[in-house]
SEKE-616066 format. One record per residue (C-alpha): residue number from 1; residue in three letters; x, y, z. Coordinates in nm, 4 decimals, always signed. Layout:
// residues N
<node nr="NUM" rest="ALA" xx="X" yy="Y" zz="Z"/>
...
This chain:
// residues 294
<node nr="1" rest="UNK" xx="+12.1747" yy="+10.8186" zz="+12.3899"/>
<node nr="2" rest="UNK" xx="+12.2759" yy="+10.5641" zz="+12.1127"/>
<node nr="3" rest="UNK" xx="+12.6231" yy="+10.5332" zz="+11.9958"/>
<node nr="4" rest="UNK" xx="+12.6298" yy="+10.5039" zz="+11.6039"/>
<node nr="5" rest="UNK" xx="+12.9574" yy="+10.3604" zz="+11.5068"/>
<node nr="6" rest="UNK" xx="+13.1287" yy="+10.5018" zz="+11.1687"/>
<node nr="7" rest="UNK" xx="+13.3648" yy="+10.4600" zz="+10.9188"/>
<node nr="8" rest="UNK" xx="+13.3884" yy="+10.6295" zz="+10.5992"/>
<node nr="9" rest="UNK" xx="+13.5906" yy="+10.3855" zz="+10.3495"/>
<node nr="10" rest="UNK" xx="+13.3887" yy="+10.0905" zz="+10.2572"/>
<node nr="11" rest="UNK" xx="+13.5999" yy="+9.7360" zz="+10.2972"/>
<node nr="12" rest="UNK" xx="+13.5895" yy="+9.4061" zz="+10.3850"/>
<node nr="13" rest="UNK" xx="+13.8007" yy="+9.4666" zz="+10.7280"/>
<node nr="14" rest="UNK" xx="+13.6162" yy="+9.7518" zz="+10.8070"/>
<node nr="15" rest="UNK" xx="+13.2993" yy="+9.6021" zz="+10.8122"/>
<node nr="16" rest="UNK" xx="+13.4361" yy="+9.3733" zz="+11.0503"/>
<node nr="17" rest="UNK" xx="+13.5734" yy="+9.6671" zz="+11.2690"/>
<node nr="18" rest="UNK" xx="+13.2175" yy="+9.8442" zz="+11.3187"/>
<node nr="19" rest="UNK" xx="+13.0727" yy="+9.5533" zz="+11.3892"/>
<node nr="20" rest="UNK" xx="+13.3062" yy="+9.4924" zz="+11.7069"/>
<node nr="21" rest="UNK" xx="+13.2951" yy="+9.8191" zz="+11.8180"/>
<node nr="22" rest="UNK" xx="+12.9508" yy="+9.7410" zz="+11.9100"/>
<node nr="23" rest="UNK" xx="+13.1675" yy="+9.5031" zz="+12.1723"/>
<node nr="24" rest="UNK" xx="+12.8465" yy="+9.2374" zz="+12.1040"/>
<node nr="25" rest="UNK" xx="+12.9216" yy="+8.8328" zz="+12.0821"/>
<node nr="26" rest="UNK" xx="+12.6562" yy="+8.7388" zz="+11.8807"/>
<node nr="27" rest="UNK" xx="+12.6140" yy="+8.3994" zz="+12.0822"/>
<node nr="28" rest="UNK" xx="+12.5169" yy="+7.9991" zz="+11.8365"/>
<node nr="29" rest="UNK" xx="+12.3564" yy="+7.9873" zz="+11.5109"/>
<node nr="30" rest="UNK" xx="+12.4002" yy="+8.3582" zz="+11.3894"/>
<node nr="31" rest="UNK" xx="+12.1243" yy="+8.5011" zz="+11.0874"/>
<node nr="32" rest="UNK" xx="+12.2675" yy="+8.7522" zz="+10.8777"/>
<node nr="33" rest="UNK" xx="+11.9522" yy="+8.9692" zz="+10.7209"/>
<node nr="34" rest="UNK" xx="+12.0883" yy="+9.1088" zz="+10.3813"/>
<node nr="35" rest="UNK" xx="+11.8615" yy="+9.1227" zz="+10.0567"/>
<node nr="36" rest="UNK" xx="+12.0014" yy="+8.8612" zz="+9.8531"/>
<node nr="37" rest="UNK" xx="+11.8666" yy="+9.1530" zz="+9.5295"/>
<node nr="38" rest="UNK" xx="+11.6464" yy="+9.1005" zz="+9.2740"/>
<node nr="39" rest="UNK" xx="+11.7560" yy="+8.9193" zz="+8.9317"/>
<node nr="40" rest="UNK" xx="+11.8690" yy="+9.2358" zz="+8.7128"/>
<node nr="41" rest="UNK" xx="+11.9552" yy="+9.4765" zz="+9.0260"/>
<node nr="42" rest="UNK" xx="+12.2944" yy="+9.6209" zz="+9.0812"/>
<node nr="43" rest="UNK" xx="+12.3314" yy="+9.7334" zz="+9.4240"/>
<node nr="44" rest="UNK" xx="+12.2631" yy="+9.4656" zz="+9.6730"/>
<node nr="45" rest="UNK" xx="+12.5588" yy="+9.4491" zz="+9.9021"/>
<node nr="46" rest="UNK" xx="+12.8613" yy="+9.1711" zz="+9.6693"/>
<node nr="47" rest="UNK" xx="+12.9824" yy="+8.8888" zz="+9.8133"/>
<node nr="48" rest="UNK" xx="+13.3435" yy="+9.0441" zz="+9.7963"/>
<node nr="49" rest="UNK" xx="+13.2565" yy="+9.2756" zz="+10.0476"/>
<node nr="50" rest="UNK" xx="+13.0545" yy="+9.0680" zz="+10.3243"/>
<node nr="51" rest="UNK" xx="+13.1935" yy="+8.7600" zz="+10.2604"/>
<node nr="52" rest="UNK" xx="+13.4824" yy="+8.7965" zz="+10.5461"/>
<node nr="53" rest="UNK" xx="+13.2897" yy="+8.9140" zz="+10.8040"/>
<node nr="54" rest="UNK" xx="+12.9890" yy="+8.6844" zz="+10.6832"/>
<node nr="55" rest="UNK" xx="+13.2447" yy="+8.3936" zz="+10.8012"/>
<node nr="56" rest="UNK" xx="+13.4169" yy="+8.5509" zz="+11.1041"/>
<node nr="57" rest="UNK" xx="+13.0327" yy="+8.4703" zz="+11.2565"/>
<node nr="58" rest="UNK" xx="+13.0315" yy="+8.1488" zz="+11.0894"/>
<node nr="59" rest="UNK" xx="+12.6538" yy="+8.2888" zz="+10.9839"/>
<node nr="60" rest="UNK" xx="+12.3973" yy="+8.2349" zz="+10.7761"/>
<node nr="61" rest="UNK" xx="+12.2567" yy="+8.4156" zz="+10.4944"/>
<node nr="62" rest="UNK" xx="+11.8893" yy="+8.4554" zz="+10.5751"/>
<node nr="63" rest="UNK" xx="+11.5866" yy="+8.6044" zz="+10.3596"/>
<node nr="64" rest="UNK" xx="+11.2257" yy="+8.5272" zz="+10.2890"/>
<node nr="65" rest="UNK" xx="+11.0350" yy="+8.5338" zz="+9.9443"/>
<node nr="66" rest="UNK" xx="+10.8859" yy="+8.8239" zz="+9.7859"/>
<node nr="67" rest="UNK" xx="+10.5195" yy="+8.9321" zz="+9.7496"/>
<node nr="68" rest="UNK" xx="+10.5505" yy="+9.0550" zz="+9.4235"/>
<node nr="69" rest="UNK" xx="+10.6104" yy="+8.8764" zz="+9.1202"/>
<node nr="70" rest="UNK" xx="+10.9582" yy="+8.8551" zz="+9.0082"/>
<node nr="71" rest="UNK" xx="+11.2744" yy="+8.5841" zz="+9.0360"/>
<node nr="72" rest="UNK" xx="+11.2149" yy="+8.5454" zz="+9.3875"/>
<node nr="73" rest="UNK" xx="+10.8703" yy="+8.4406" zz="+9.4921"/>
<node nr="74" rest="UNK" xx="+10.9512" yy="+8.0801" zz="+9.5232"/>
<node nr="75" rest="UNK" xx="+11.2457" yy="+7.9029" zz="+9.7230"/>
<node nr="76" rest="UNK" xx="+11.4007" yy="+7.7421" zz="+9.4217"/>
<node nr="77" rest="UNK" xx="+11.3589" yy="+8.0809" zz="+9.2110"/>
<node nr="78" rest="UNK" xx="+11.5127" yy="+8.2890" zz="+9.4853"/>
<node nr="79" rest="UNK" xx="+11.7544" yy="+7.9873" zz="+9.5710"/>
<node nr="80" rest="UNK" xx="+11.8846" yy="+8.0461" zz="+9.1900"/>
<node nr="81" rest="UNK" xx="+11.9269" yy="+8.4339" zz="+9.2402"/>
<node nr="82" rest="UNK" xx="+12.0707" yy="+8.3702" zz="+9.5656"/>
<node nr="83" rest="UNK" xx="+12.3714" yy="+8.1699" zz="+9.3805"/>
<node nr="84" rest="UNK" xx="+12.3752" yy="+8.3376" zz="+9.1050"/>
<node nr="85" rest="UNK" xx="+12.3969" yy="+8.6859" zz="+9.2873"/>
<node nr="86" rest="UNK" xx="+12.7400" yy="+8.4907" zz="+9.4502"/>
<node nr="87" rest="UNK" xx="+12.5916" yy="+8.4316" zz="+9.8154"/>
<node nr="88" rest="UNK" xx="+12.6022" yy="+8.0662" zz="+9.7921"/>
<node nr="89" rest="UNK" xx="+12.9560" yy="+8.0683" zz="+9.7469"/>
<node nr="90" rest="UNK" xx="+13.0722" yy="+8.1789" zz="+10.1014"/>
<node nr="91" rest="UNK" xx="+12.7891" yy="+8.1039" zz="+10.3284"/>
<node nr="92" rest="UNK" xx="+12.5037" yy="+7.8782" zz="+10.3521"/>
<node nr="93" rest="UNK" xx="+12.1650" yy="+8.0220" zz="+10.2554"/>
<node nr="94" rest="UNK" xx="+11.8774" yy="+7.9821" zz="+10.4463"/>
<node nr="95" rest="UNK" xx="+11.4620" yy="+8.0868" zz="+10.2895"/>
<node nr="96" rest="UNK" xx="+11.3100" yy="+8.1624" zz="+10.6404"/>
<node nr="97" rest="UNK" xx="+10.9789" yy="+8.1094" zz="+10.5029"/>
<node nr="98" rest="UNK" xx="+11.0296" yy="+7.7872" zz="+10.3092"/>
<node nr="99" rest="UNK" xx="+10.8250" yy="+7.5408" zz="+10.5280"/>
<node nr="100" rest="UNK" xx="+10.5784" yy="+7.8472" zz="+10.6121"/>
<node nr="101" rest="UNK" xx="+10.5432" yy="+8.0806" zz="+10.8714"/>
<node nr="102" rest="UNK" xx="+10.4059" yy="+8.2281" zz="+11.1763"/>
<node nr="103" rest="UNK" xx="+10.2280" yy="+8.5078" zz="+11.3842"/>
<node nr="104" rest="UNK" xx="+10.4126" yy="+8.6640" zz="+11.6096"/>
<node nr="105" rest="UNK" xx="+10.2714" yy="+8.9895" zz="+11.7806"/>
<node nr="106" rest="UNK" xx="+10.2468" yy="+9.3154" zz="+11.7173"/>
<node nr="107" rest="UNK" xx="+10.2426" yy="+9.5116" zz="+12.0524"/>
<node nr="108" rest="UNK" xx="+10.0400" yy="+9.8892" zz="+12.0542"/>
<node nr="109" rest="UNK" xx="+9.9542" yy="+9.8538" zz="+11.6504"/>
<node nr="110" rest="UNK" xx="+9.7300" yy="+10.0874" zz="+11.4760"/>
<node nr="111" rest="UNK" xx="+9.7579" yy="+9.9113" zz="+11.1712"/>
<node nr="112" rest="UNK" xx="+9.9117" yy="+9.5571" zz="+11.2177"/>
<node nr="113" rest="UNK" xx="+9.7377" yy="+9.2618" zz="+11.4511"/>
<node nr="114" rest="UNK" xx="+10.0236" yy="+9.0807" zz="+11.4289"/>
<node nr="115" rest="UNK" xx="+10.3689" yy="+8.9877" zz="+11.2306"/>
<node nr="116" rest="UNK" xx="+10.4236" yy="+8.7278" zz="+11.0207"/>
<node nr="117" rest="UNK" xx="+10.7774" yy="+8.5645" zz="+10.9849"/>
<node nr="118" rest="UNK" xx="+10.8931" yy="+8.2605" zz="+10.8557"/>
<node nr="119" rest="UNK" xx="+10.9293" yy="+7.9644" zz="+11.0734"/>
<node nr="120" rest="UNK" xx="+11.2946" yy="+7.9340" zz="+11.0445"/>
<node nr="121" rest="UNK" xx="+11.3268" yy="+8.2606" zz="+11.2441"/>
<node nr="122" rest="UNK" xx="+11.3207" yy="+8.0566" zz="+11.5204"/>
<node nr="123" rest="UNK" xx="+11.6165" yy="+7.8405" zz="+11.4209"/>
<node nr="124" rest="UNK" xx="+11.8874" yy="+8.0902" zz="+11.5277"/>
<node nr="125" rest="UNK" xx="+12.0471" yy="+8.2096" zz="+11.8063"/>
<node nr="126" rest="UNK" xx="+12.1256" yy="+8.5607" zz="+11.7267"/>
<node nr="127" rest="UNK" xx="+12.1241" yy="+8.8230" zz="+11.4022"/>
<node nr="128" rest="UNK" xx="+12.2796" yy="+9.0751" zz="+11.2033"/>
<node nr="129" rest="UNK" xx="+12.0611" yy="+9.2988" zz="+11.0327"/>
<node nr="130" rest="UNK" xx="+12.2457" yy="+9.3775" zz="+10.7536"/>
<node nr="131" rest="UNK" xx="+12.1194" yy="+9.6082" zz="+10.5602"/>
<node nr="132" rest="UNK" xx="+12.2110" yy="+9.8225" zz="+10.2583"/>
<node nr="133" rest="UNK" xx="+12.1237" yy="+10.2165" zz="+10.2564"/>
<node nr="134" rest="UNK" xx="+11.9409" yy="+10.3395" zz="+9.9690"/>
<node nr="135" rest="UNK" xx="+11.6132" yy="+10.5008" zz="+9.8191"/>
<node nr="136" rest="UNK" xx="+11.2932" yy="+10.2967" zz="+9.7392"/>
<node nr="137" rest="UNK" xx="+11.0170" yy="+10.3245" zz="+9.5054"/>
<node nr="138" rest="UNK" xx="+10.7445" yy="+10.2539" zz="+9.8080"/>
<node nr="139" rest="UNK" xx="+10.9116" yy="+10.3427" zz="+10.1360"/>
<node nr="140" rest="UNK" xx="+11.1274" yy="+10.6301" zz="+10.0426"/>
<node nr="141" rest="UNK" xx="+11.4339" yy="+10.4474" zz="+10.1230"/>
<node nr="142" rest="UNK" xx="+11.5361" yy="+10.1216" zz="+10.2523"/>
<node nr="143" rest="UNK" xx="+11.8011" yy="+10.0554" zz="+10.5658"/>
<node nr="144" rest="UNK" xx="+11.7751" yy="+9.8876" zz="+10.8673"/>
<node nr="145" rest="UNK" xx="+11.3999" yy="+9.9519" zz="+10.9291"/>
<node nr="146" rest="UNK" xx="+11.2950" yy="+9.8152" zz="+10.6163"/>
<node nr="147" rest="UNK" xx="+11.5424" yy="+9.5413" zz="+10.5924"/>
<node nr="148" rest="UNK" xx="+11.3861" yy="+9.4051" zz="+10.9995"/>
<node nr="149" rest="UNK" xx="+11.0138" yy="+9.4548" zz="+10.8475"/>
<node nr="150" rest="UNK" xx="+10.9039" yy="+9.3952" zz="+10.4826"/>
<node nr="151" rest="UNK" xx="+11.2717" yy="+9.1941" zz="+10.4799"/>
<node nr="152" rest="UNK" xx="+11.1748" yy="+8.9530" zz="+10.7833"/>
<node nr="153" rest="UNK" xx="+10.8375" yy="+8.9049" zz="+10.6853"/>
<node nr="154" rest="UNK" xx="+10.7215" yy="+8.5951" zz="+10.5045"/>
<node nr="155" rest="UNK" xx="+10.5607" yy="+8.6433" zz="+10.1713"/>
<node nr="156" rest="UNK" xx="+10.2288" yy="+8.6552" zz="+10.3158"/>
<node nr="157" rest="UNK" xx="+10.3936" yy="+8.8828" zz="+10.6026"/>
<node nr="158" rest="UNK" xx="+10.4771" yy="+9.1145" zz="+10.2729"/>
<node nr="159" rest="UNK" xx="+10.1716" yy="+9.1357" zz="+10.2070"/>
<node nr="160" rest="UNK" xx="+10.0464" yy="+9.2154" zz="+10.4832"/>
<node nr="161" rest="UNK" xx="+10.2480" yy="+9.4985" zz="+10.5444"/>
<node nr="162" rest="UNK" xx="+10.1957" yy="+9.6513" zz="+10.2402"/>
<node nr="163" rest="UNK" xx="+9.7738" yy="+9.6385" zz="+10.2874"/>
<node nr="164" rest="UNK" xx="+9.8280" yy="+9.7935" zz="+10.5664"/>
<node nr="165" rest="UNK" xx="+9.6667" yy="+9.5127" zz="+10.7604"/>
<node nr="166" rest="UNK" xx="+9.4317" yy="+9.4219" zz="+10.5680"/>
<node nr="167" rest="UNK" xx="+9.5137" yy="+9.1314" zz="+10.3644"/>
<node nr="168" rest="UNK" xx="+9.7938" yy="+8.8030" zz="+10.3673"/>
<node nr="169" rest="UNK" xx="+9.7027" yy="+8.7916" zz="+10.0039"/>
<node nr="170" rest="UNK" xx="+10.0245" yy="+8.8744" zz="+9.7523"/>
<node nr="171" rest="UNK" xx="+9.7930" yy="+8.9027" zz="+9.5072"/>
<node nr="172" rest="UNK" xx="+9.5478" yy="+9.1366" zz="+9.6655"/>
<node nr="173" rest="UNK" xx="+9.8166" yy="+9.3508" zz="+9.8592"/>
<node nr="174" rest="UNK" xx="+9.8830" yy="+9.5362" zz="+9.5599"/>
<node nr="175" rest="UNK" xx="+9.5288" yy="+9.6557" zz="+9.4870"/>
<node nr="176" rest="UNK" xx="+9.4488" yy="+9.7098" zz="+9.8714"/>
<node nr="177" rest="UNK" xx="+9.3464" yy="+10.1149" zz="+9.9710"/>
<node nr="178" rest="UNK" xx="+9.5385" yy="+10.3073" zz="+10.2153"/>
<node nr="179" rest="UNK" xx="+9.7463" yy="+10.6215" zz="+10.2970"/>
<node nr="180" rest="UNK" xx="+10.0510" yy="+10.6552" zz="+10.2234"/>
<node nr="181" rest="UNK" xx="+10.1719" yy="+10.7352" zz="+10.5842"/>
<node nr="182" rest="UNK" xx="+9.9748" yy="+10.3679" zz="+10.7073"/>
<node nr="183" rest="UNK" xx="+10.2029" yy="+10.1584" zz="+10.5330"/>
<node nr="184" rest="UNK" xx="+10.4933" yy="+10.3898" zz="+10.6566"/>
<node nr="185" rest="UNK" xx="+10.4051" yy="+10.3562" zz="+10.9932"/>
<node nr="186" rest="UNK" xx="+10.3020" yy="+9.9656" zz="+10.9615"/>
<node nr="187" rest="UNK" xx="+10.6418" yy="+9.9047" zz="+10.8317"/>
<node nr="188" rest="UNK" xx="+10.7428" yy="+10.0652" zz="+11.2024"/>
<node nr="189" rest="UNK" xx="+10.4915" yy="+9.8177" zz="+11.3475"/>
<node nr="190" rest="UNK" xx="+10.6720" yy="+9.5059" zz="+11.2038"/>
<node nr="191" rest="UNK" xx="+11.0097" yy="+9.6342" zz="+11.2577"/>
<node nr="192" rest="UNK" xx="+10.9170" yy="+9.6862" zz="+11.6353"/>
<node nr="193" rest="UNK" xx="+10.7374" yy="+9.3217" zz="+11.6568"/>
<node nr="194" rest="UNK" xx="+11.0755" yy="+9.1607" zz="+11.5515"/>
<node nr="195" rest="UNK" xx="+11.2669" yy="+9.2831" zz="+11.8267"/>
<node nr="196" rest="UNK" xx="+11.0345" yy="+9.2792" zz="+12.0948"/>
<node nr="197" rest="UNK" xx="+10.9558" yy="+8.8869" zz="+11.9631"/>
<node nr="198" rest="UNK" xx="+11.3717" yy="+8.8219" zz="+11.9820"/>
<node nr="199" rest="UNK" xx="+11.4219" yy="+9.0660" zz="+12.3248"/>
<node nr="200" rest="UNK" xx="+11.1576" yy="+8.8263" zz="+12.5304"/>
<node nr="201" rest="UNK" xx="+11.3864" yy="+8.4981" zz="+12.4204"/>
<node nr="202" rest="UNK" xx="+11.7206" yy="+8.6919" zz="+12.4747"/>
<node nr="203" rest="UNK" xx="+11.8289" yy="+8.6617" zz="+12.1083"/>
<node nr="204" rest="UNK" xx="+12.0686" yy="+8.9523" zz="+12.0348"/>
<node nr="205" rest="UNK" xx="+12.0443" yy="+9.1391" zz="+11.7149"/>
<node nr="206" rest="UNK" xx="+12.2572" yy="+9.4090" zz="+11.5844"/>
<node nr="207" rest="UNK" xx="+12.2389" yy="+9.6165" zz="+11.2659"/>
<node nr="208" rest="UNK" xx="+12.4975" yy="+9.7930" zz="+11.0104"/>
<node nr="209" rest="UNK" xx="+12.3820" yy="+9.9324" zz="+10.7200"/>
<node nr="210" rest="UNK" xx="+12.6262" yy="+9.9658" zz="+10.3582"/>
<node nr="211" rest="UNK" xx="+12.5450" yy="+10.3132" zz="+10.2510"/>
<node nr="212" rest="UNK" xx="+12.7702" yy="+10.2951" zz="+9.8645"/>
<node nr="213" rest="UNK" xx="+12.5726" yy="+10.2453" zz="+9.5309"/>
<node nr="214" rest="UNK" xx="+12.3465" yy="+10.4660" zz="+9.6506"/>
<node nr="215" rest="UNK" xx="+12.0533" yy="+10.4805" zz="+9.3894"/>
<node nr="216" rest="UNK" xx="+11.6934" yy="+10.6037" zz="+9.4241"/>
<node nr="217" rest="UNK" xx="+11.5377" yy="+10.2289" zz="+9.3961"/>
<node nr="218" rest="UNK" xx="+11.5962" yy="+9.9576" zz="+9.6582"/>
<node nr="219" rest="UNK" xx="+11.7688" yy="+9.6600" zz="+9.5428"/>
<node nr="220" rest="UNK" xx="+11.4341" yy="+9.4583" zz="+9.4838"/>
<node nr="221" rest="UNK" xx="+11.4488" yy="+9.6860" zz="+9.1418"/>
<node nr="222" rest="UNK" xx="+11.5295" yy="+9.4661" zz="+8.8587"/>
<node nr="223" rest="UNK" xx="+11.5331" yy="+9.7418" zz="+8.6807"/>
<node nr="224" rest="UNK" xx="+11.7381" yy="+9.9185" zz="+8.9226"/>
<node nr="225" rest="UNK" xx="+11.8817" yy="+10.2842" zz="+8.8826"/>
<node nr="226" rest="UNK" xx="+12.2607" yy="+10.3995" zz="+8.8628"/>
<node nr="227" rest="UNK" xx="+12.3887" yy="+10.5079" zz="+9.1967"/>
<node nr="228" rest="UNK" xx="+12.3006" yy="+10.9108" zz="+9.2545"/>
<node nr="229" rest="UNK" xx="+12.5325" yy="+10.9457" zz="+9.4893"/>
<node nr="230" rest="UNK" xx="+12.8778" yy="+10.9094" zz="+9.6032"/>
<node nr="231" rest="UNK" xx="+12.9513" yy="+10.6027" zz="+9.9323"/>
<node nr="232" rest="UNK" xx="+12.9021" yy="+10.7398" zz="+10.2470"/>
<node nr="233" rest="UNK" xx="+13.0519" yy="+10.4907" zz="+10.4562"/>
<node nr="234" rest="UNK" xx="+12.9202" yy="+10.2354" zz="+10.7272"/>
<node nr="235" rest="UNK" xx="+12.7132" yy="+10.2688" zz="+11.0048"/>
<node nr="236" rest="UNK" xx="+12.6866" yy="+10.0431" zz="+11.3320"/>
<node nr="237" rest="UNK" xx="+12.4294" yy="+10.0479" zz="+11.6270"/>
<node nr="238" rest="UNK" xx="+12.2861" yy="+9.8562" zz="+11.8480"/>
<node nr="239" rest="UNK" xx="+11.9545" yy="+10.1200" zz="+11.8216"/>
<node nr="240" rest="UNK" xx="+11.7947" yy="+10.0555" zz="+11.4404"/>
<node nr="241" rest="UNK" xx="+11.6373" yy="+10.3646" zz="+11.4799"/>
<node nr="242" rest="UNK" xx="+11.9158" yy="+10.5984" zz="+11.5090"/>
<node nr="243" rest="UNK" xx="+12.1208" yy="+10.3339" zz="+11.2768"/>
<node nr="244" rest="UNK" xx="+11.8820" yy="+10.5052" zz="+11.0348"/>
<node nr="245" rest="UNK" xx="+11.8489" yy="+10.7928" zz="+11.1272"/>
<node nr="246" rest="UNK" xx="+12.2296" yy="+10.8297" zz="+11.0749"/>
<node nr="247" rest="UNK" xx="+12.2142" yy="+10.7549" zz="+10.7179"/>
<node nr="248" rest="UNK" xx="+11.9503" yy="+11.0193" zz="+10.6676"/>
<node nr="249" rest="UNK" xx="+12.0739" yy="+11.2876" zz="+10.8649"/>
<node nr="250" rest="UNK" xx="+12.4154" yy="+11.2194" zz="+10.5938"/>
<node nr="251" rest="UNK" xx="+12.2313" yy="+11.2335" zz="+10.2797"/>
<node nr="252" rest="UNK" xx="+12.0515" yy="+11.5624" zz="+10.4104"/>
<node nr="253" rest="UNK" xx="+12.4529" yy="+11.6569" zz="+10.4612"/>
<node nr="254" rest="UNK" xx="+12.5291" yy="+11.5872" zz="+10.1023"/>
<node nr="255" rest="UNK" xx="+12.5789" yy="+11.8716" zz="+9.8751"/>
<node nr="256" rest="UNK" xx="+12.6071" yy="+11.6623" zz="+9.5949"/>
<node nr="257" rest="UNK" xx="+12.3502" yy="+11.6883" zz="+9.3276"/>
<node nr="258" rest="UNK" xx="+12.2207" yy="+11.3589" zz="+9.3484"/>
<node nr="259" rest="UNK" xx="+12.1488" yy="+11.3856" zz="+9.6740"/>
<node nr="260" rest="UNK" xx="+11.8578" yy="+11.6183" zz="+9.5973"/>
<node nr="261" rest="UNK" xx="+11.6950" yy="+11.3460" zz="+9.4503"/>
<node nr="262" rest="UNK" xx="+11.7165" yy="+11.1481" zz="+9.6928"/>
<node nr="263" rest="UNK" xx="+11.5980" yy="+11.3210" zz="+9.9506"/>
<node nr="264" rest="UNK" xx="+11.2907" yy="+11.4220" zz="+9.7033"/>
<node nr="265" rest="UNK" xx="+11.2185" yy="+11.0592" zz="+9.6654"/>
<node nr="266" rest="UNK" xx="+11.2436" yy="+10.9486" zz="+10.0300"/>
<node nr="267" rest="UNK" xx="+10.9822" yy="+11.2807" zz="+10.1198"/>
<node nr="268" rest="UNK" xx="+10.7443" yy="+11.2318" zz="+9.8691"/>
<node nr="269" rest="UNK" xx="+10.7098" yy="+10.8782" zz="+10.0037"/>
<node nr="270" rest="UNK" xx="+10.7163" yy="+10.9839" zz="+10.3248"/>
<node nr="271" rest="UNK" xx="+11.0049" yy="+10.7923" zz="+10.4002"/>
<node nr="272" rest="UNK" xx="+11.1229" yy="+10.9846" zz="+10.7196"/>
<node nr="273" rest="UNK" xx="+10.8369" yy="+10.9263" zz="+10.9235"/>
<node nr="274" rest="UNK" xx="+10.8867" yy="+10.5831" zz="+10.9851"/>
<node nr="275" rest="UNK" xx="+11.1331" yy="+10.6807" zz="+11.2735"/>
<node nr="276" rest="UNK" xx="+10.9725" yy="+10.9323" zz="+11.5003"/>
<node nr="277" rest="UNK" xx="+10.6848" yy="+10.6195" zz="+11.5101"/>
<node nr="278" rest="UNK" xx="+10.9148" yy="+10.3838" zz="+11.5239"/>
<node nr="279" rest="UNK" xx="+11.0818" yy="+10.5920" zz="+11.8314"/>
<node nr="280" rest="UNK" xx="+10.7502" yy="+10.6106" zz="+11.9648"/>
<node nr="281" rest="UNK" xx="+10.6910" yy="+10.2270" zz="+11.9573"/>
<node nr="282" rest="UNK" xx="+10.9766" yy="+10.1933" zz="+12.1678"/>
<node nr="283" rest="UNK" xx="+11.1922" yy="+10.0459" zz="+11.9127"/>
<node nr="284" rest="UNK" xx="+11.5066" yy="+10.2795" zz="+11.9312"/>
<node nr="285" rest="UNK" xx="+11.5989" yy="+10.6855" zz="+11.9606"/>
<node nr="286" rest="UNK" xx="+11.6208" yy="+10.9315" zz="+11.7055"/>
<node nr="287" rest="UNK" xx="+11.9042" yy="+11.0465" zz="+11.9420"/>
<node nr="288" rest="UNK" xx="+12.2688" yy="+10.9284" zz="+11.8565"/>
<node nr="289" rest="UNK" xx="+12.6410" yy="+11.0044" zz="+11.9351"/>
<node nr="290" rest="UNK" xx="+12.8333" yy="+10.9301" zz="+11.6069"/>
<node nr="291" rest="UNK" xx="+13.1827" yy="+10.7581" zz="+11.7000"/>
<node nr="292" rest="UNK" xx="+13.3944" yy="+10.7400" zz="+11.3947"/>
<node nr="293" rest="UNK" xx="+13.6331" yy="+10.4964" zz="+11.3737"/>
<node nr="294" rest="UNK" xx="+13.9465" yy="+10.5562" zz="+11.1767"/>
């Protein structure tokens, strides 16, 4: 069974404490996954906050571009956001897909053939999946799943994902036909490719996910919602899959108001059953021991 390492108050040191409970050396160049947030959102995890434990790893701030259309979409455009957003000022930041990208594969898929990261990826020795919990407008909600899938992919990757399969396009992506529960399920597919891809070269990854400003959109919103919900805390695992499963099973604790929304937006996306298929895919357990750390 997974061990899900907790603590409730959100902090700079803390951060830092969950992350060596998980009693990993992340070994050479270290990635650090976090969404770097749209121009206009609120909730993308401050430099305040990550900053210290961003430099106890001596890491780097990695991300790829966007599929859609906004400040983003281009390496100088998201460079700009990047710095402006404050991430430039404690860490260098690296656009995984700015000299392209490449297949990698995608083991057992339904939906996907393959993966498509930038070629960057390759450039480091070891990750943090960083992630930040909250709801999304397409997925339901957005943690460590999302953040290792539609977050790791290349723009064309994006799109990919989000057709289901059946186009690179970011133009055509949008447009493409599917179910619902497909792109669910190929997000699973791409989350699942980066690990196995990084297990076969012995590249260590670990994930924590943020779960404060809690709002119903992800932080690729610019238009991004007021937080619904109160901070839950932060979560640590070695397992993505029960990382996130963690942060739902506490918003279906909640009794707060808000958190009925929530949960209404991340089921009428579907948003939960990305990790019994991700579980199935061999990617992690829905199974966890939470150890809270005080």
């Amino acid at each position: 069974m997974a061990k899900v390492f907790y603590v409730k108050k959100i902090t700079p040191e803390n951060l830092i404490k969950v992350y060596e409970a998980l009693g990993v050396k992340l070994p050479g160049k270290v990635g650090i996954k976090v969404s770097t947030g749209e121009d206009g959102a609120k909730g993308y995890l401050k430099a305040d906050l990550i900053a210290p434990f961003v430099k106890s790893l001596n890491g780097t701030i990695v991300e790829c571009n966007t599929a859609y259309g906004g400040a983003r979409n281009t390496v100088k455009d998201h460079m700009k956001v990047a710095e402006a957003h404050g991430f430039t000022s404690f860490a260098p930041v690296d656009i995984l897909d700015a000299d392209g990208d490449k297949k990698i594969p995608v083991k057992n898929g339904k939906y996907l053939k393959y993966d498509l990261i930038g070629t960057h990826f390759d450039n480091y020795d070891s990750f943090v999946n960083l992630a930040h919990g909250k709801g999304h407008m397409m997925g339901g909600f957005g943690a460590n799943l999302k953040n290792q899938s539609i977050g790791f992919a290349s723009r064309k990757g994006k799109a990919y994902i989000h057709s289901c399969g059946k186009t690179t396009s970011p133009r055509l992506c949008w447009v493409s036909k599917h179910e619902q529960i497909d792109f669910i399920h190929s997000m699973a597919e791409a989350a699942t490719a980066v690990a196995d891809y990084l297990k076969e070269q012995g590249k260590p990854i670990v994930y924590i996910t943020v779960m404060n400003a809690i709002s119903l959109s992800c932080d690729c919103d610019s238009e991004q919602d007021d937080p619904v919900m109160s901070d839950l805390g932060i979560v640590a695992s070695l397992d993505p899959v029960a990382n996130d499963q963690a942060f739902i099973d506490m918003v279906w604790a909640s009794k707060e108001p808000g958190a009925a929304d929530l949960r209404e937006r991340i089921d009428s996306r579907l948003g939960r059953e990305i990790l019994p298929y991700a579980e199935e895919l061999g990617l992690g357990s829905r199974e966890y021991e939470l150890v809270e750390l005080q």
